[in-house]
C-alpha positions as CSV (number, residue, x, y, z in Angstrom):
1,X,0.0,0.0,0.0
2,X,1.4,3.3,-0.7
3,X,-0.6,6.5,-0.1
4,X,-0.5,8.8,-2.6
5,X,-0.5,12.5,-3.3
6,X,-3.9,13.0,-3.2
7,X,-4.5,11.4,-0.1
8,X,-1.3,13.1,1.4
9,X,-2.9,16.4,0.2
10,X,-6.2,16.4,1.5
11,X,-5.0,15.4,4.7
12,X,-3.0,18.8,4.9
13,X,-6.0,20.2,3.5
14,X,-8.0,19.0,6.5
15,X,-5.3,19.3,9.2
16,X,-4.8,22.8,7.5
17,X,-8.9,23.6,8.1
18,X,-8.2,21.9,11.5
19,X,-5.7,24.6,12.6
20,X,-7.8,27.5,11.7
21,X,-11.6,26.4,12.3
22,X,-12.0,29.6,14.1
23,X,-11.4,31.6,11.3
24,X,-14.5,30.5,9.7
25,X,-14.9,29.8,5.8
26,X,-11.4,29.5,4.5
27,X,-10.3,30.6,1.1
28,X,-8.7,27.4,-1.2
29,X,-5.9,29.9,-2.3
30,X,-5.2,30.5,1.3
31,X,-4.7,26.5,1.7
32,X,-2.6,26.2,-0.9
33,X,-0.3,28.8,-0.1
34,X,-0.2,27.5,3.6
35,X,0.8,24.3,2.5
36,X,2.6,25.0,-0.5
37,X,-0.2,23.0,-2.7
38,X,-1.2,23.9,-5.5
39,X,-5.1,25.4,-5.6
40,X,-5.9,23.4,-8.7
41,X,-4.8,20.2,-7.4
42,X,-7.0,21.1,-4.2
43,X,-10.0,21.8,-6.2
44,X,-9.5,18.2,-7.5
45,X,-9.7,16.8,-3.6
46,X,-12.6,18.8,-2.8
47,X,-15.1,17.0,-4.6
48,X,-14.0,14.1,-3.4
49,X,-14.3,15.6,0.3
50,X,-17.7,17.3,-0.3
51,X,-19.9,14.3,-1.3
52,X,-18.7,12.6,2.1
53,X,-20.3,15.8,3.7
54,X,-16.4,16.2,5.2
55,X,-16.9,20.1,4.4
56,X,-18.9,23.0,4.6
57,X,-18.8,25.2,1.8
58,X,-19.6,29.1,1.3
59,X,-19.5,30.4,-1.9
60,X,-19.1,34.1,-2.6
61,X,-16.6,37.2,-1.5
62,X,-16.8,35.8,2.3
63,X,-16.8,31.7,0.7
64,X,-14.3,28.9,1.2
65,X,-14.6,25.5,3.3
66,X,-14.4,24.4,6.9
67,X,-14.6,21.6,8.6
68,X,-18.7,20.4,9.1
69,X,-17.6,18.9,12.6
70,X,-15.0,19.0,15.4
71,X,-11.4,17.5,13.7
72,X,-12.0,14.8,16.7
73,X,-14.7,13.2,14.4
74,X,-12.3,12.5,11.5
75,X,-9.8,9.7,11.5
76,X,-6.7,9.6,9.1
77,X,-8.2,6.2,7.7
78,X,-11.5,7.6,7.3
79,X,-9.8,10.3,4.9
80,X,-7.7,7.8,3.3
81,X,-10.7,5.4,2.3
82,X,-12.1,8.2,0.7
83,X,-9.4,9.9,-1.4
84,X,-7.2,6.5,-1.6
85,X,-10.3,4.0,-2.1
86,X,-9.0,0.9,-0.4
87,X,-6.1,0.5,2.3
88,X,-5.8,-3.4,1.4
89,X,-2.1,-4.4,1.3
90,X,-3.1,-6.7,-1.4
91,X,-5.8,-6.5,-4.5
92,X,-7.6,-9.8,-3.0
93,X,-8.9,-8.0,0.5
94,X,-10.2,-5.3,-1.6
95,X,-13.5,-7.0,-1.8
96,X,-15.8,-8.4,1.2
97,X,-16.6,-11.4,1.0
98,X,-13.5,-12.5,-0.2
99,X,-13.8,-13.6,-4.1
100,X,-10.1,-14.9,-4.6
101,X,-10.3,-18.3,-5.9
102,X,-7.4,-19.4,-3.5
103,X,-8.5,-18.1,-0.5
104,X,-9.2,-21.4,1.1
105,X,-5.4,-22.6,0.1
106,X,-3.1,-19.6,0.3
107,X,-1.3,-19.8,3.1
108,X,-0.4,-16.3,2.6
109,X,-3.5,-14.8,3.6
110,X,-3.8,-15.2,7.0
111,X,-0.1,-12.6,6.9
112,X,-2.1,-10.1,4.9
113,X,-5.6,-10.5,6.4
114,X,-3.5,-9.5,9.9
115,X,-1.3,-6.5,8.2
116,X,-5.0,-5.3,6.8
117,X,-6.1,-5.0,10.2
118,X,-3.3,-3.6,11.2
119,X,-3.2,-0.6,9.5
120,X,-6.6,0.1,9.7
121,X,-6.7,-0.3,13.7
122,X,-3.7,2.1,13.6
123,X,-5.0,4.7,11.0
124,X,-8.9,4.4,12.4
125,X,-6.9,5.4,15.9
126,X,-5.8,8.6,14.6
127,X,-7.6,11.9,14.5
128,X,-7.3,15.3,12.5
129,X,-7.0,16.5,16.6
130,X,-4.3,14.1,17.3
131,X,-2.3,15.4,14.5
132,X,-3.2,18.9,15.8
133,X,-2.7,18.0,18.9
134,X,0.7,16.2,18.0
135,X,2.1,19.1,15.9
136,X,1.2,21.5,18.4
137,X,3.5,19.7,21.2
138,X,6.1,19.3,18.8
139,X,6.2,23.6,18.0
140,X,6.3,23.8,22.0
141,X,8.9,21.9,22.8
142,X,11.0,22.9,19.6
143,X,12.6,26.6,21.3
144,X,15.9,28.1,22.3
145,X,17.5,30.8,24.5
């Protein structure tokens, strides 16, 4: 499984929403040019992000997006299912029930039906606060004198 750069964007898009939700409706080119992300390639994820009712949208001189609940509601592998599709490690999990034809004599399944739940106990564990949260701590205890 590799995540790719639209997953990896949209979670900075979130985490980005995340860090200013008191701001209200924020402004795509403001995003972008937080993260360093290009607005078209943001106006890709947003569809995405809208129809899972993710976002809030304004439109207009005041419009942009925020986040329709708390970022404690939103896990990182609820964001990946939806921009990434799948987090199977392997094109036979991708499905339930299981359709693979050797599922009841590849010994290798057991190793990737484990890994599968793996990552998704570990990703389903983590919220947009937690990576607030996280970043946060890091920014406080990263000073000098």
């Amino acid at each position: 499984m590799k995540i790719s750069t639209k997953g990896r964007y949209a979670l900075r898009m979130l985490i980005d929403l995340a860090e200013h939700q008191n701001n209200g409706f924020i402004a795509l080119k403001d995003i972008a040019a937080r993260q360093g992300i290009s607005k078209k390639y943001l106006e890709q994820i947003v569809p995405v992000l809208n129809r899972s009712d993710i976002l809030q949208t304004n439109r207009g001189f005041q419009g942009g997006y925020k986040l329709a609940k708390s970022p404690d509601h939103y896990t990182v592998g609820q964001i990946l299912r939806l921009t990434e599709g799948s987090l199977a490690p392997v094109a036979c999990l991708e499905h339930e029930p299981l359709e693979c034809e050797r599922k009841y004599d590849c010994a290798t399944l057991p190793l990737w039906q484990g890994l599968y739940k793996v990552i998704n106990e570990y990703l389903d564990g983590i919220t947009l606060q937690d990576l607030l949260d996280q970043q946060k701590e890091h920014y406080a205890n990263d000073y000098s004198i």
